[in-house]
Structures are given as C-alpha cells and as structure tokens.
N, C-alpha and C positions, 0 to 999 in steps of 0.2 A: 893089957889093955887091947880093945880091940882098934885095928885100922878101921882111922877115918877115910873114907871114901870121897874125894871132891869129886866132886859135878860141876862140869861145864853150864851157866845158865841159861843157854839155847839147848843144852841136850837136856835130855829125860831119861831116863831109864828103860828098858823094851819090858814091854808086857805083853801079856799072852791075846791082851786086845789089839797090841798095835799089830802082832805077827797076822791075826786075820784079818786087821786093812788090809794090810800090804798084800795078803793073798786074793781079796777081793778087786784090786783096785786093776788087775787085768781084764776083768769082765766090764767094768766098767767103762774102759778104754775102747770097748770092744763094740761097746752103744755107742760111744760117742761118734768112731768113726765111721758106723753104720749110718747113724744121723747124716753126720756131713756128707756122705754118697749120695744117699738121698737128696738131699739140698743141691750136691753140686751137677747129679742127675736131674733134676728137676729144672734149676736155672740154664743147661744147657739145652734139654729140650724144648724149654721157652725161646732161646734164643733164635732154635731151628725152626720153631715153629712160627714166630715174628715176623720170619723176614723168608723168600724163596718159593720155592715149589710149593709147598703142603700151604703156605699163607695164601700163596693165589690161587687154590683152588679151592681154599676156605671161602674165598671173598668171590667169587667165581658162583657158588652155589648160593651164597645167601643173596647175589643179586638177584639168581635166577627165580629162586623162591617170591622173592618180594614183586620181582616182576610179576609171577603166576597171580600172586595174590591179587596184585593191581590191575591184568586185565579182567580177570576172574567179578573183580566189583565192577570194570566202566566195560564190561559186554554187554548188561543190560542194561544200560544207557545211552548204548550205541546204538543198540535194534530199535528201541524207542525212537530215536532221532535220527536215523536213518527211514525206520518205512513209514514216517511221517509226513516224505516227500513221497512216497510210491500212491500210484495207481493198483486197483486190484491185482491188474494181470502180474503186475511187475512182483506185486507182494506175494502171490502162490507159487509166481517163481523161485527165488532165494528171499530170505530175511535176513541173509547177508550180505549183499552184494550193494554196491550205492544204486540210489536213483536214478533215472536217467537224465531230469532236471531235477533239480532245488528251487521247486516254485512255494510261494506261501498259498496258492489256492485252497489248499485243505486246512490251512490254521484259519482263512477266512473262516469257511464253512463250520468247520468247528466253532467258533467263535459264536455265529451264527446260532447257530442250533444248543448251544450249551447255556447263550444269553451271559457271554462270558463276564460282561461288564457290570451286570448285577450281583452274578456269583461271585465276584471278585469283591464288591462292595460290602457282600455280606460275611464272606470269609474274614476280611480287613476288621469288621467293626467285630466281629464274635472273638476274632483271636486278640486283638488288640484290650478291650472291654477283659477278656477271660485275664490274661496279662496285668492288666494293671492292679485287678484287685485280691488278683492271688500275690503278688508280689507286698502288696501292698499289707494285708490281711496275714500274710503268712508270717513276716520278718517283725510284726508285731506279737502276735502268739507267740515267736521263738525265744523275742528278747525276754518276752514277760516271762516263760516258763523258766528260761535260765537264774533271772534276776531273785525270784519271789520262789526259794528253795523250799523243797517238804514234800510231804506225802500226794498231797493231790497234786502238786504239777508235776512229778516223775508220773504217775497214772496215765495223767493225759497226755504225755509225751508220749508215752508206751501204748496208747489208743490210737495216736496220730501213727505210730511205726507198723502197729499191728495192723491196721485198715490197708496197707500199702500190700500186705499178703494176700488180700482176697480179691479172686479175678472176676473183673467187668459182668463177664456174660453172668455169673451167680445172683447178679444185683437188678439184669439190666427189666426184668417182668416186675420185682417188688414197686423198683423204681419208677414206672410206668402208670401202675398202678396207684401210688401214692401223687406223682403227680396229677393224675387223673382227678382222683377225689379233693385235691389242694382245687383245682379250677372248679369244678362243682361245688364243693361244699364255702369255699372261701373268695370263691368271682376272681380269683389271679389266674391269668393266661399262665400260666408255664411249659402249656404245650404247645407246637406249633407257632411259636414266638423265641427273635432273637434272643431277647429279655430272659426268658427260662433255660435257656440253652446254656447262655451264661454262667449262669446260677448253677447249673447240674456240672460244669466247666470246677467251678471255683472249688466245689465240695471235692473233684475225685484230683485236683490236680493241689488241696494244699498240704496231703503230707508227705508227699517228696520236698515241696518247699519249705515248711516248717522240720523238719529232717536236717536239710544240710544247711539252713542259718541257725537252728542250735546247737551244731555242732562249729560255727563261725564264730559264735558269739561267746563261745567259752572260752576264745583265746582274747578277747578284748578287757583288758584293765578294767574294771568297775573304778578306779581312780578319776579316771576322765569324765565319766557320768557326776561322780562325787564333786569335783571343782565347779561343773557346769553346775551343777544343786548350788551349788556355793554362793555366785556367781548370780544367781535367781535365777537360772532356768527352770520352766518347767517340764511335765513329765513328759508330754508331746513334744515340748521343743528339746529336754537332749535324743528323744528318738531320732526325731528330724533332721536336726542341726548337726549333733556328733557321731551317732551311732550310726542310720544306717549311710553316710557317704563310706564308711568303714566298710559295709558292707558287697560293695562295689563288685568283687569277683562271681563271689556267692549271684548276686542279684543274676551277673550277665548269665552263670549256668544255668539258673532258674529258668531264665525268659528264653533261651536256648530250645532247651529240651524240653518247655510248652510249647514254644510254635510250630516246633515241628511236629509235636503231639498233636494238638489242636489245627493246627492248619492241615494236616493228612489224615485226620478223621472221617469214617466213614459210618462205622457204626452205631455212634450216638444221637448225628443228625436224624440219619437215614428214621430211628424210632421216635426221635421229636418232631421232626419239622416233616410237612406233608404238602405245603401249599408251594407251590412252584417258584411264588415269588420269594420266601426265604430259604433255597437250597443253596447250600455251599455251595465251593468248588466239586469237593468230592462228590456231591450227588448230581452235579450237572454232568459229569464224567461218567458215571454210570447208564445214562441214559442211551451211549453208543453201543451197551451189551444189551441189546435184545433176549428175548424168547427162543426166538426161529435166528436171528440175522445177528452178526457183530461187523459192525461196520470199522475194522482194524485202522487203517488207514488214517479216520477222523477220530479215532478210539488216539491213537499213540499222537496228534497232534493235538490232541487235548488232554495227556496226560504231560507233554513236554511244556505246555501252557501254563500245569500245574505246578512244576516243581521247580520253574524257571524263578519264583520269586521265593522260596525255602533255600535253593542253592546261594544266590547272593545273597543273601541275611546273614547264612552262614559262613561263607566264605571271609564276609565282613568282622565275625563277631566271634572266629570259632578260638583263635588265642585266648580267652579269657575260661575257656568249660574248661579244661583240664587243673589249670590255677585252679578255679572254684570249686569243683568236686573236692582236690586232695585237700582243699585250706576246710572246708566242710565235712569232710570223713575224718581226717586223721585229729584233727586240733577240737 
C-alpha cells in the first residue's frame, strides 16, 4: 500500500507556481520601497518648503508681483487725478509730480463747458431705461427657452450665443442705415433721440443677459413653479413672485457689466445722437479733444467727473458679479 501522506490544514503543498511568487516577490518589495521614498521625500520637502527661508521668499515674490500688478492698474488713475489739479505749465512739466494746489477751478470749468448737469441727466436716464428692460426682457426669454424644451428654443438659444460673436463695428453702417429708413419710412425718431438709443442699448446688450439666466435657471427645481401652479398662480405671477427673486445674483452681474458698458460708451452715442442737448457723458468729454488744441487739464477733470460715479456703483455692488457669473456659467 502506498503511504498516506498528511497535510497540515494551513500548509499546501509547493508548486512550481508558488516557487515563482516567492521569486518575484523581491521585485515587488523593491516598488514598494521605492514608493515610500518617494512619499517620504515628497512630505519632507513639503515640510521645508512650508515653513523658513525658500517659504519666505516664496511669499516675498508673490507680494511683490501683485503689488506690480496693483500699481501697474491705479497709475493711470493717478495721472488722471493728479493733472486734474495742474495748470498747463505745471502739466508739460512732469505728469507725475503732484499739483502745486488742489484747487476745483478746472472741474468748475469743465463742468462748465461739458454742461455736465444735463449730460449726467441723460447718461442716468439712457443707462438706467437700457437696464431695466434688458434685465427685465432678458430673464423672461431665459426662463421661457429653459422651461418650453425642443428644437426651436435650443435654436434661439444658440442665435442669442452666436450674435455675442459678432463685433460692433461690423454692424454699426447696416445699423444706421436701417434706422434711418425706420424714421423715414415709419415717422419713429430712432435717431438722434434718447428713446432709439435705448432701443439699439436693449438689442446689443440681451444676449449676454439671456446667456447667464439660462444657464441660472437650469439649477432651479421646476417643483417650486409646479406648487405655485397648484396653488393658482399664474404664469406672470410665478415669474414675478418665485423665480426671478431666485434670480438675485445673476440679476446684480447683469446690471453690473451694463453700466459700466453703457455708462462708458462712446461709439454708439457718438453715431446716434448729434444734437447737443442729448450728448452723454462720453460725448460731452470729447469735446476737450480738439483738431489743433487738447485742452489736458479740463480734458482729465472731466474724465475723473466721469468715472467718479461707475466706481461707487461698483464698489457698492461688486460682491455679487463673481457669485453671478459662476452660478450662471457653471449650473
């Protein structure tokens, strides 16, 4: 008979597979501890790098950077509002140096001569007017193209994105034109009137607005809308009522980035409006660039006149554009 053979129940018997683990399992060993240097070099040079010399002259350079950067944008804000107080002589001197007084004589005169109190009037009602109804007009087109899915509202979505590609100056003779024959053929002032200003305002500026509230409105529950239905609301009042105070971030980037569009415009007035008493800001500012003569001096105290009331707006309101863009791009 042959011997039986017991087996241990933890042991197995060696096989010609297990002989080549065991031979491979030094190579393996051999990764492993390669890894961990790695690792343990890596968290040690983190550690060196955290804290000491190389960290403070990391943090050292990137002030210095961000300083450059920061005077690099408030130099020309400087020169603005410094030779604003200069006399000629003092201006062909340096355009750096301060004033020798800080008088307002020259924002008078500026004032003066630019008729600053009507241009301001007409800026106020054109940018505010352009505002409300793009805002207004746009966040309705976004909800409805969201809401009412299909082939024609991805179209006109995709009309509203592709129009954003084509620049101003390509437009600005058709446009001109076509307004032109609107007054003639149809007795509507569109030219040379606040009213048409507006109007050409509303068209170029609602598909960046219709843009970032239908990309707002795709993260809102259509739930909410449905209870308000429920509930008897109607279709004006859940826009009103529920949807756009939703709106809220979106809205403020909107009104944001028109006014300061709209309120620093110079090219659209300049080929609408001709009659002196509806010139912008912008084009009352122009007036100091002559032919032959720039009168610098009343030139920068009436651009600092300008953008005095752009800066507080924005100062006031600019927490809310960076929320709105990403809630509007990304969702």
């Amino acid at each position: 008979m042959k011997e039986q053979v017991s087996l241990a129940p933890n042991k197995r018997p060696r096989s010609a597979g297990n002989h080549r683990s065991r031979k491979r399992r030094p190579r393996r060993t051999l990764k492993r501890r390669i890894k961990r240097f790695k690792r343990r070099f890596k968290a040690k040079f983190a550690s060196i790098t955290s804290g000491g010399p190389v960290a403070s002259i990391k943090k050292g350079v990137t002030y210095t950077i961000l300083l450059t950067v920061c005077v690099l944008y408030l130099f020309p804000i400087y020169i603005v509002f410094t030779n604003s107080f200069k006399n000629r002589s003092e201006l062909y001197e340096s355009i750096v140096s301060l004033p020798g007084s800080f008088s307002l004589e020259y924002y008078i005169t500026a004032m003066e001569k630019m008729v600053f109190l009507s241009a301001l009037k007409n800026s106020l009602f054109v940018t505010l007017g352009s505002i409300v109804f793009i805002v207004a007009l746009s966040s309705m087109t976004a909800w409805m193209l969201v809401r009412r899915t299909g082939k024609l509202s991805d179209s006109i979505f995709m009309i509203f994105v592709a129009t954003m590609l084509i620049p101003f100056q390509t437009l600005m003779m058709p446009l001109m034109q076509e307004m032109g024959w609107i007054k003639n053929a149809l007795r509507l002032p569109m030219t040379d009137t606040i009213g048409g200003l507006i109007y050409m305002y509303i068209g170029f500026g609602a598909s960046l607005a219709v843009f970032l509230y239908h990309g707002f409105i795709k993260s809102i529950p259509k739930s909410l809308e449905e209870a308000a239905a429920i509930d008897g609301c109607t279709t004006f009042g859940i826009f009103w009522r529920i949807v756009f105070p939703i709106l809220k971030p979106t809205t403020m980037t909107v009104i944001i980035l028109d006014v300061i569009w709209i309120w620093n415009d110079y090219l659209l007035p300049s080929l609408t409006l001709t009659s002196k008493i509806n010139r912008t800001i912008p084009l009352s500012t122009a007036s100091f660039f002559g032919q032959f003569t720039i009168q610098w001096n009343l030139a920068m105290a009436g651009l600092t006149l300008t953008i005095i009331p752009v800066i507080i707006f924005y100062l006031c309101a600019q927490k809310y554009i960076i929320k709105g863009v990403a809630a509007g791009a990304v969702k």
